[in-house]
C-alpha positions in Angstrom: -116.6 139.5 57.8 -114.8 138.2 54.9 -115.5 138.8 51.7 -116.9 135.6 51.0 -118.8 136.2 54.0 -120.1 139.6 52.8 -121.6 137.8 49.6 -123.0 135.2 50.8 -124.7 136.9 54.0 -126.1 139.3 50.5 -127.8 136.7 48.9 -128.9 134.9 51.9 -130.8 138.6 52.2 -131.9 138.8 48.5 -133.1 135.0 48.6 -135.3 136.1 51.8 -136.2 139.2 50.1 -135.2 140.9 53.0 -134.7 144.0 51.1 -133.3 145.6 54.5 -131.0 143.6 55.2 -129.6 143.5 51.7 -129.6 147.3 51.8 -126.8 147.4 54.4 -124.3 145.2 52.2 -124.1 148.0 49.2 -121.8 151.0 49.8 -123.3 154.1 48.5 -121.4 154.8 45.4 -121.5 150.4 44.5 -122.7 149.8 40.6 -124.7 147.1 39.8 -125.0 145.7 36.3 -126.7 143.1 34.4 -123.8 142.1 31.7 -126.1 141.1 29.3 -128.3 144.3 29.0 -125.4 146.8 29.5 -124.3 149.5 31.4 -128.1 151.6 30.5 -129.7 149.5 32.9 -127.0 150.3 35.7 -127.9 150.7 39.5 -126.3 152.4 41.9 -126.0 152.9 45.6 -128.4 150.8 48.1 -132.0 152.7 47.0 -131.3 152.0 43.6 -129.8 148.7 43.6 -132.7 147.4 45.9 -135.6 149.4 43.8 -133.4 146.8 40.6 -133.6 143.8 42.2 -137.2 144.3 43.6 -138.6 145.0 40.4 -137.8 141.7 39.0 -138.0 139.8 42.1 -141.1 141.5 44.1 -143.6 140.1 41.5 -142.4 136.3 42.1 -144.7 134.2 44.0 -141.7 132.0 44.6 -137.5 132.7 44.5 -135.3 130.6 45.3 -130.9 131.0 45.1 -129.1 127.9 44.9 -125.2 128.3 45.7 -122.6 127.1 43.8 -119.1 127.9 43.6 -117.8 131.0 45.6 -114.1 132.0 44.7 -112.3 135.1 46.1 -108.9 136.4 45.3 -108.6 139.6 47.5 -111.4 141.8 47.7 -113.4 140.6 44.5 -115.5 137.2 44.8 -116.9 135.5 41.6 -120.2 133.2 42.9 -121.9 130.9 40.7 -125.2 130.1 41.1 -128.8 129.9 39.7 -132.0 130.8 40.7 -135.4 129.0 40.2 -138.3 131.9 39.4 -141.7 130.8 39.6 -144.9 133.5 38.8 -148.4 132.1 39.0 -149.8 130.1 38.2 -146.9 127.7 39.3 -144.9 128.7 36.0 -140.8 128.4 36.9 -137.9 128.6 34.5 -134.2 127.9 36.2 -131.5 130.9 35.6 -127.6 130.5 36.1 -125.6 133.2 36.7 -121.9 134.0 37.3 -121.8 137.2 39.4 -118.7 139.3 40.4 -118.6 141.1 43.4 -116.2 143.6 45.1 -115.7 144.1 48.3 -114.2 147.1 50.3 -114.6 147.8 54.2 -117.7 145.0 54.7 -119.7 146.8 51.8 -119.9 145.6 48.1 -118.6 148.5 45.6 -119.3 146.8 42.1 -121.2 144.0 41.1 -121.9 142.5 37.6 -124.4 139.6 36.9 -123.6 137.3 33.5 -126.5 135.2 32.4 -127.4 133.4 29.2 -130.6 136.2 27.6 -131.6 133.1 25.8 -131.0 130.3 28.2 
């Protein structure tokens, strides 16, 4: 797979909340970090980067990802996006992100989110 491939086969997992799937794209040493709320909140390898994203995501009743822009220069991919949240009782609020992604062998090695904390 490419990397483009490799991130976007991610997030189709993370939007499915396939938590398996996703699994398989992290390498064991990959870091994951929300910009915004610095490196203290840092995950890393597949357990922990999985446990992350379920925390916030798991308690949705609905998530959807909604693609925009993929670019790649070598093995690092920046992907715009945003994702609608919604908790019950039907209450929703839109988030855009810029994430950066690098990939190595098929498996993602770093990845930092940026998003707007006030947005």
């Amino acid at each position: 797979m490419s990397v483009e491939q490799t991130v976007l086969a991610m997030w189709k997992a993370v939007s499915e909340r396939d938590w398996d799937t996703a699994h398989t794209f992290y390498a064991e040493d990959c870091v994951f970090i929300d910009v915004p709320v610095g490196s203290a909140n840092a995950a890393r390898g597949p357990d922990d980067i999985v446990r992350k994203l379920r925390i916030s995501l798991d308690p949705l009743a609905a998530y959807v990802n909604h693609p925009g822009l993929i670019l790649t220069n070598g093995s690092v991919a920046i992907f715009e996006h945003s994702e609608t949240w919604t908790w019950l009782p039907g209450q929703s609020t839109v988030m855009h992100f810029v994430s950066v992604h690098k990939v190595l062998d098929g498996k993602i090695t770093f990845w930092k989110d940026y998003w707007d904390m006030g947005g």
